[in-house]
C-alpha positions as CSV (number, residue, x, y, z in Angstrom):
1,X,18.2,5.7,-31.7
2,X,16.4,9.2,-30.9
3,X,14.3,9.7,-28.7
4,X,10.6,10.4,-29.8
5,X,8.4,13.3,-27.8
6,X,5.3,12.7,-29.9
7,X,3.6,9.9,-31.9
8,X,2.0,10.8,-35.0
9,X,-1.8,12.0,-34.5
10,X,-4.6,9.1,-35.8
11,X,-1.8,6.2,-35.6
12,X,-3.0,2.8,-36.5
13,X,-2.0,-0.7,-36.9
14,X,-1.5,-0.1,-40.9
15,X,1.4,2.2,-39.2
16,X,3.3,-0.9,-38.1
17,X,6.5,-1.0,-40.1
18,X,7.5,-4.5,-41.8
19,X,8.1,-6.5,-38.5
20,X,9.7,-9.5,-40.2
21,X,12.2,-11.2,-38.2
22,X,10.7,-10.1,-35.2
23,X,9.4,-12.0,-32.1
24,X,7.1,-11.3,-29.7
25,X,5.5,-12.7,-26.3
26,X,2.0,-12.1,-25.2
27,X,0.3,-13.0,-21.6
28,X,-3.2,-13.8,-22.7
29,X,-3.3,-13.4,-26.2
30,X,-6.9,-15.9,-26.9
31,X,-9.1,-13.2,-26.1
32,X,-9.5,-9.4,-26.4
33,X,-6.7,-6.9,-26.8
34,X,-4.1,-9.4,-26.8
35,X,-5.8,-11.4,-29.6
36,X,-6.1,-8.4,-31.3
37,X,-2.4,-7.4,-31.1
38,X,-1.1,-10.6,-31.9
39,X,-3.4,-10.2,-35.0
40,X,-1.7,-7.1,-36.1
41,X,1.6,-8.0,-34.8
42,X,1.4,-11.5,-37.4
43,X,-0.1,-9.4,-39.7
44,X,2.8,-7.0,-40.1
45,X,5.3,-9.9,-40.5
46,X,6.8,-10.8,-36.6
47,X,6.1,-14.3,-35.2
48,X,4.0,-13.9,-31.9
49,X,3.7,-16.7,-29.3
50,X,0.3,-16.0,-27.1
51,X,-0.1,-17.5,-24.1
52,X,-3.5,-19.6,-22.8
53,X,-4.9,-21.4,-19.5
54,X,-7.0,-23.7,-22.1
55,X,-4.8,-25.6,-25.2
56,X,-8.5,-25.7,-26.9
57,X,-8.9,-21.6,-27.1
58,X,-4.7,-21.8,-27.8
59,X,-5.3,-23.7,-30.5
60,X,-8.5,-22.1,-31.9
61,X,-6.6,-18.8,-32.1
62,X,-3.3,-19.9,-33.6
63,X,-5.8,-21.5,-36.7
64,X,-7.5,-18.4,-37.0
65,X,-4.2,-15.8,-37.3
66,X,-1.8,-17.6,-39.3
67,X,-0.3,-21.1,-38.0
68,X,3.2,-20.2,-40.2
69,X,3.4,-16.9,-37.5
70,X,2.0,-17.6,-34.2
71,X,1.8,-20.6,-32.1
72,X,0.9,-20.8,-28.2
73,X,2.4,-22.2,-25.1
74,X,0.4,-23.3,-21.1
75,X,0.6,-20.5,-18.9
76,X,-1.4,-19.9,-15.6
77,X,0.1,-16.6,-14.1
78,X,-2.1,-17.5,-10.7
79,X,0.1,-20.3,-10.4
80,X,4.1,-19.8,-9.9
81,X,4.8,-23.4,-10.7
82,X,3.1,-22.8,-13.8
83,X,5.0,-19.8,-14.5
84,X,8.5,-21.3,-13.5
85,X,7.8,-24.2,-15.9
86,X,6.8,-21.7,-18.7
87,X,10.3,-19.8,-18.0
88,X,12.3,-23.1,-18.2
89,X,10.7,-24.2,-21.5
90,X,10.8,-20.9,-23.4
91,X,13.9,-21.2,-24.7
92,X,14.1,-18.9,-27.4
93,X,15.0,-15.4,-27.8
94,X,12.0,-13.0,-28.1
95,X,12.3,-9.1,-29.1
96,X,9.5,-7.7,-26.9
97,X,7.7,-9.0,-24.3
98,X,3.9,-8.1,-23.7
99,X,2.3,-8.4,-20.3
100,X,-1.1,-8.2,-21.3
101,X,-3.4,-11.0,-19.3
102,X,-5.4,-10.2,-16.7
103,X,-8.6,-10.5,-14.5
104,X,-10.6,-7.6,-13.2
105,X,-13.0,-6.9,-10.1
106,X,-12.8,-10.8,-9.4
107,X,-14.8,-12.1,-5.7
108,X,-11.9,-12.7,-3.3
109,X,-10.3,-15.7,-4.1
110,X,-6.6,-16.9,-3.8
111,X,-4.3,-17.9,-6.3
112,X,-2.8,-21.4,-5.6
113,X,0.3,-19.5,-3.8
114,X,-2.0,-17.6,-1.5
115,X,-1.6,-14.4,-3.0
116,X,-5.1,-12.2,-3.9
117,X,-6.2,-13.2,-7.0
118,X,-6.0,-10.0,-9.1
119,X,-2.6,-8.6,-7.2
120,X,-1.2,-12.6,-8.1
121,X,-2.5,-12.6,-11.4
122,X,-2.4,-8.7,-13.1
123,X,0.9,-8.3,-11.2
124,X,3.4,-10.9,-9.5
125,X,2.8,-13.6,-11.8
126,X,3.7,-11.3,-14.4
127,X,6.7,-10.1,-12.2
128,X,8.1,-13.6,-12.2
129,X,7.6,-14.1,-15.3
130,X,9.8,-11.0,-16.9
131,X,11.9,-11.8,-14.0
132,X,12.7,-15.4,-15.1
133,X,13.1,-14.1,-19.0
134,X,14.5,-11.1,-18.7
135,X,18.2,-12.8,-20.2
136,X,15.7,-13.9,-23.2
137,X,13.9,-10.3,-23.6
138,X,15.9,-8.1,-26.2
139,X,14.7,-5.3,-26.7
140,X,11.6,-4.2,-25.1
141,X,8.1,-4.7,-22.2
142,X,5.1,-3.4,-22.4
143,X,2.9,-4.0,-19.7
144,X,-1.1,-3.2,-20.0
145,X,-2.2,-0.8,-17.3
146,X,-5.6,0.7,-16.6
147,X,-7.4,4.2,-16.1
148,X,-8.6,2.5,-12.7
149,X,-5.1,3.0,-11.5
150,X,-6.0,6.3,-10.6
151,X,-8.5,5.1,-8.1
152,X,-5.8,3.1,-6.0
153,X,-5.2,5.1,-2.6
154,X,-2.0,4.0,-1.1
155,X,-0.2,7.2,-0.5
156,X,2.8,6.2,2.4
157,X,1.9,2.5,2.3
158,X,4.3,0.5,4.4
159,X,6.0,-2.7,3.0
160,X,4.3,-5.1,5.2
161,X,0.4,-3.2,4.2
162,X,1.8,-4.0,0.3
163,X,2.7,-7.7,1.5
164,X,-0.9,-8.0,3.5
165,X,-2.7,-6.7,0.5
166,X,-0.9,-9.1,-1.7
167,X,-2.1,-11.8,0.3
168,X,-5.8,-11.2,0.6
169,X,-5.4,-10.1,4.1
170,X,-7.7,-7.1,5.5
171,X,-11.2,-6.0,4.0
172,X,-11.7,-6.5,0.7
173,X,-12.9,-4.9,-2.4
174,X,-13.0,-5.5,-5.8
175,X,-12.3,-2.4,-7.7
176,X,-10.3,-1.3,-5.1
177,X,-7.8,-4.4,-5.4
178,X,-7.9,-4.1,-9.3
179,X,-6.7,-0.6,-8.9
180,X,-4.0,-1.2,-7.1
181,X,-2.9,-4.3,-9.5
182,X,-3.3,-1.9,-12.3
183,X,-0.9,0.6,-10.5
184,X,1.3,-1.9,-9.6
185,X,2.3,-3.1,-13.5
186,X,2.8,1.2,-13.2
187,X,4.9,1.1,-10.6
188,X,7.0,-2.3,-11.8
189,X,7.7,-0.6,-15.6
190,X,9.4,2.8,-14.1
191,X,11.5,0.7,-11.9
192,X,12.4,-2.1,-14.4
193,X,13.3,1.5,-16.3
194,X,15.3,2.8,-13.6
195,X,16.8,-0.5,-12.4
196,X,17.5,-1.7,-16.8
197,X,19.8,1.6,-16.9
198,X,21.5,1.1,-13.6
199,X,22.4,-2.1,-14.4
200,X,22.8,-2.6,-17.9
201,X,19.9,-4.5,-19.2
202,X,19.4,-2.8,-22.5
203,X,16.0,-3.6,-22.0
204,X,13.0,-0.4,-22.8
205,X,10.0,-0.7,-20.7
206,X,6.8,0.9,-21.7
207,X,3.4,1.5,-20.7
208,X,-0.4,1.2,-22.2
209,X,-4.3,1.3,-21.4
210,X,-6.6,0.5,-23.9
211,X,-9.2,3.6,-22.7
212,X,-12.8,2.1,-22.3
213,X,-12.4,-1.3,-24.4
214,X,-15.0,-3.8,-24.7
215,X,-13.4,-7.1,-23.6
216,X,-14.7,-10.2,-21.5
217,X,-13.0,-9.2,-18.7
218,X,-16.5,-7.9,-17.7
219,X,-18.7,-11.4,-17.0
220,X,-20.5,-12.5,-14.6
221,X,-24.3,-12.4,-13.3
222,X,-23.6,-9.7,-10.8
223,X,-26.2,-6.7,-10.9
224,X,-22.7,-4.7,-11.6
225,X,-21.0,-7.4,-14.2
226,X,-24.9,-6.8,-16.0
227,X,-24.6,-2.6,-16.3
228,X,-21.0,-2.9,-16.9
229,X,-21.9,-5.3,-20.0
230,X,-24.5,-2.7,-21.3
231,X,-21.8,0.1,-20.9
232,X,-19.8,-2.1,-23.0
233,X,-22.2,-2.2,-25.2
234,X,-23.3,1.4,-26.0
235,X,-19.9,2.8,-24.9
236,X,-16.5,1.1,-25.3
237,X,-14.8,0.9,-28.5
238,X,-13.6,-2.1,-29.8
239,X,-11.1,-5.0,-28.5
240,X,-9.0,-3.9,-31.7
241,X,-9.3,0.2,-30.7
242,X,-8.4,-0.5,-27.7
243,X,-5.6,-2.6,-28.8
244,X,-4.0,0.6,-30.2
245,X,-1.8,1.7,-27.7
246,X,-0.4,-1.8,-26.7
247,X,0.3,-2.1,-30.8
248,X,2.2,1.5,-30.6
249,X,4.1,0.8,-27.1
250,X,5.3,-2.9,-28.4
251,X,6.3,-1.1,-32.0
252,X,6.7,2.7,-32.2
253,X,10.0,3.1,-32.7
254,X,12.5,5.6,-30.3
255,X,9.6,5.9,-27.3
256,X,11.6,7.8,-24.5
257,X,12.3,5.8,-20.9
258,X,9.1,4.5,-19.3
259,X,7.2,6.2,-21.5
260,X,3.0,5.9,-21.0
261,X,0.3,5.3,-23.8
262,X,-3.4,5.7,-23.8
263,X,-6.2,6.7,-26.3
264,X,-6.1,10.4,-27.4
265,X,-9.7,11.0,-27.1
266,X,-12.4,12.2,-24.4
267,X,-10.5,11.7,-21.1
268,X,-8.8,9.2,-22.6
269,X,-11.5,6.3,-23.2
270,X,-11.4,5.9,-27.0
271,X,-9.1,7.1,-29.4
272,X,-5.7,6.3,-31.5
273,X,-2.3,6.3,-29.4
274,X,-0.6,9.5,-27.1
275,X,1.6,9.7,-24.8
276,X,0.2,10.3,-21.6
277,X,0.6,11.2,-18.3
278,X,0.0,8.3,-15.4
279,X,-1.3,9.5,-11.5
280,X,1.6,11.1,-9.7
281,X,1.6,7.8,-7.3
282,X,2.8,5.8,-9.8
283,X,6.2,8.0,-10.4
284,X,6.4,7.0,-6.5
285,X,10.4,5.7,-6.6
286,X,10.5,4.5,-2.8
287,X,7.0,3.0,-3.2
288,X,8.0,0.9,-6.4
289,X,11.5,0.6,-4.6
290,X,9.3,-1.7,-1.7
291,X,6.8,-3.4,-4.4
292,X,9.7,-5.0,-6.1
293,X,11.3,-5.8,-2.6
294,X,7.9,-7.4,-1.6
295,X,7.3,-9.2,-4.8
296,X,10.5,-10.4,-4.9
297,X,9.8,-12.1,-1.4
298,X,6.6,-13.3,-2.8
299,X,7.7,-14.7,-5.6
300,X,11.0,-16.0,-5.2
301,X,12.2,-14.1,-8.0
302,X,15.0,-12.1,-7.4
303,X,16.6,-10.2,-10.1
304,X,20.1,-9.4,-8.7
């Protein structure tokens, strides 16, 4: 396969190729971008299984695509027994897997394995999960990133600071913990890359972020959850804008190692797919060397 150094300017989803045959795995597809990519992805012929915390909104989604092309299964990345379950039961092969579900600025909480809530979720349940079907995953992961990455701040972090800050331990803040979950799925892709050529995976992992998309990862009653809704509003492009770049990373053919996609427009908040560039922390090889030591620990997972 060549290697592509560009993507065709004003890409779309009508610029998916026939994906018949094709099967693809999506984290929190029943809302948002990854509703709107499965959408496209059924649309151009592949089977899609999404994944759901509620069978109801499952359900409701799989009735509204196309029953004959996607169908959903349980999954509750905040929860590793949910996770492991999910692993043991997906039995079938899959062409690309999609790491798409998230939360964003959350109040501290825990997930059920004591982990902070947006680190557990956005990252290490995610982790386990590509970790426990990687044999099953043929050809490619995507993993949905953020512009917030760039505010994460954790230039010579030590192992145990990454482990602490994984666990909700220290002061906390909101933004400040989703950027660093959001540079995390960074930091995981380049060294699933590095570690998939070392060791033979035959596996591509690529990178996206949707730019300034309105999805309901913004709710809540919070003074900040309110203006963040009417920037939504007046600002963001669409769930299925910003599902561009997850589209073009999951399907453009020949993307190079690692490869990052965002929107090409204004500082990169709306637009149709580039390749971009992602903060120089998150091309960090001894700092992703000790996240995927530390998640490993975490999790359980280890990937030999």
């Amino acid at each position: 396969m060549s290697i592509v150094t560009t993507i065709p300017r004003g890409w779309n989803a009508s610029d998916i190729g026939d994906l018949t045959g094709k099967s693809f795995l999506i984290t929190g597809g029943t809302s948002g971008i990854g509703k709107e990519a499965a959408l496209e992805l059924a649309r151009a012929g592949a089977h899609v299984t999404i994944t759901a915390r509620d069978a109801a909104k499952g359900s409701a989604v799989v009735a509204e695509i196309a029953k004959e092309r996607v169908d959903f299964k349980l999954l509750d990345l905040a929860d590793l027994a949910s996770v492991k379950k999910f692993a043991k039961e997906f039995t079938k092969p899959v062409d690309v897997l999609i790491l798409n579900a998230g939360v964003m600025a959350t109040p501290f909480s825990l997930t059920k394995d004591g982990f902070e809530m947006q680190m557990g979720t956005n990252h290490l349940g995610h982790f386990a999960l590509t970790g426990l079907l990687r044999e099953k995953v043929s050809e490619r992961i995507v993993a949905v990133s953020s512009q917030m990455h760039r505010a994460a701040r954790i230039s010579g972090i030590s192992s145990d600071e990454l482990r602490n800050r994984s666990r909700g331990i220290g002061a906390y803040n909101p933004w400040s913990a989703y950027a660093l979950s959001k540079l995390a799925n960074l930091l995981f892709i380049h060294e699933f890359e590095r570690r998939s050529n070392r060791n033979g995976w035959n596996i591509e992992a690529v990178a996206a972020h949707p730019g300034y998309a309105a999805t309901n990862l913004i709710s809540g009653a919070s003074v900040q959850d309110r203006a963040g809704a009417l920037a939504n509003a007046l600002f963001a492009q669409s769930a299925g804008r910003g599902a561009l770049p997850t589209l073009c990373a999951a399907t453009f053919p020949g993307l190079y190692g690692a490869s990052y996609i965002g929107p090409d427009g204004f500082m990169e908040m709306r637009g149709n797919p580039k390749l971009t560039r992602a903060a120089a922390i998150a091309y960090d090889q001894q700092i992703a060397a000790q996240l995927w030591s530390v998640s490993e620990e975490l999790t359980g997972v280890t990937w030999g």
